[in-house]
C-alpha positions in Angstrom: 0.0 0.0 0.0 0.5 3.7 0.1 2.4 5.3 3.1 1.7 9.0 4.0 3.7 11.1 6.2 1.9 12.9 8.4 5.0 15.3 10.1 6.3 18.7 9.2 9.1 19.2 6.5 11.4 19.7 9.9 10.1 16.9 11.8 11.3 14.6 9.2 14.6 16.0 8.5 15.1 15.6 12.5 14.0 12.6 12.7 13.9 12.4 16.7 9.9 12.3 17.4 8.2 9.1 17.9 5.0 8.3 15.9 2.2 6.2 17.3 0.6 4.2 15.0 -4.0 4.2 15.4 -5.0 1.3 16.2 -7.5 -0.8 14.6 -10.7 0.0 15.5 -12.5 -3.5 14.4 -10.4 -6.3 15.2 -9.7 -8.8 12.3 -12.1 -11.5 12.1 -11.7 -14.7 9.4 -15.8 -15.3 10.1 -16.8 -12.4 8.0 -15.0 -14.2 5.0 -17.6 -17.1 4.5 -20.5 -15.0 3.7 -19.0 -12.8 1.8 -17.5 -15.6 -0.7 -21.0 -17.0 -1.2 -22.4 -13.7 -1.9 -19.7 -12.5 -4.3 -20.8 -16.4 -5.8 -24.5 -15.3 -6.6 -23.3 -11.9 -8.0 -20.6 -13.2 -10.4 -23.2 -15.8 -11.5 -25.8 -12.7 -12.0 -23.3 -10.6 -13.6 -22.6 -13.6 -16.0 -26.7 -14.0 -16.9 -26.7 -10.4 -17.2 -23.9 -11.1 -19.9 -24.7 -14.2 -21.8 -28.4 -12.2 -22.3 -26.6 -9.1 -23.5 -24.4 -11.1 -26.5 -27.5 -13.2 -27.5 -29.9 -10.0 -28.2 -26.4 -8.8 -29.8 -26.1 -11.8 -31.7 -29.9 -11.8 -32.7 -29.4 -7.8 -33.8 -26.8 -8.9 -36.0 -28.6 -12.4 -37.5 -31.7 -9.7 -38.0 -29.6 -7.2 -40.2 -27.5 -9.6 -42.5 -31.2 -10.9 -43.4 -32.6 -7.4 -44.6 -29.3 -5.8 -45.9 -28.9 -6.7 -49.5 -25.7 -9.2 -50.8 -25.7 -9.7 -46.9 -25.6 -14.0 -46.4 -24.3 -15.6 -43.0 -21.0 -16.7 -44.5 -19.8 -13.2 -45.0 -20.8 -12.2 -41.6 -18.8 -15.5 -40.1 -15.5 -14.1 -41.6 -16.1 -10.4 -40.8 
């Protein structure tokens, strides 16, 4: 991570003071991490629905066009 000094310009040239560091005002806890996992689970498998939906109705847009443009057949739109 990212370190910020929190001193004067002088206070760091001397050097001498002694910092206290905070500390942690919610204590670390490896419980919190099962929920979370499951959770993150359900979204990622949303997010991917979401996705796979999107690139279909793409897909269909694009099926839909080559049929009404003219000189327009599936085989050109398979190589681009």
């Amino acid at each position: 991570g990212q370190f910020f000094v929190m001193m004067s310009p002088q206070e760091v040239l001397q050097g001498g003071t002694q910092r206290s560091i905070a500390p942690r005002t919610h204590p670390y806890s490896p419980k919190s991490e099962a929920p979370r996992t499951t959770r993150d689970e359900k979204r990622r498998a949303q997010h991917n629905e979401v996705e796979r939906r999107r690139r279909d109705k793409i897909n269909n847009w694009i099926v839909q066009l080559s049929k009404i443009i003219p000189d327009c057949s599936m085989e050109n739109t398979k190589s681009g």
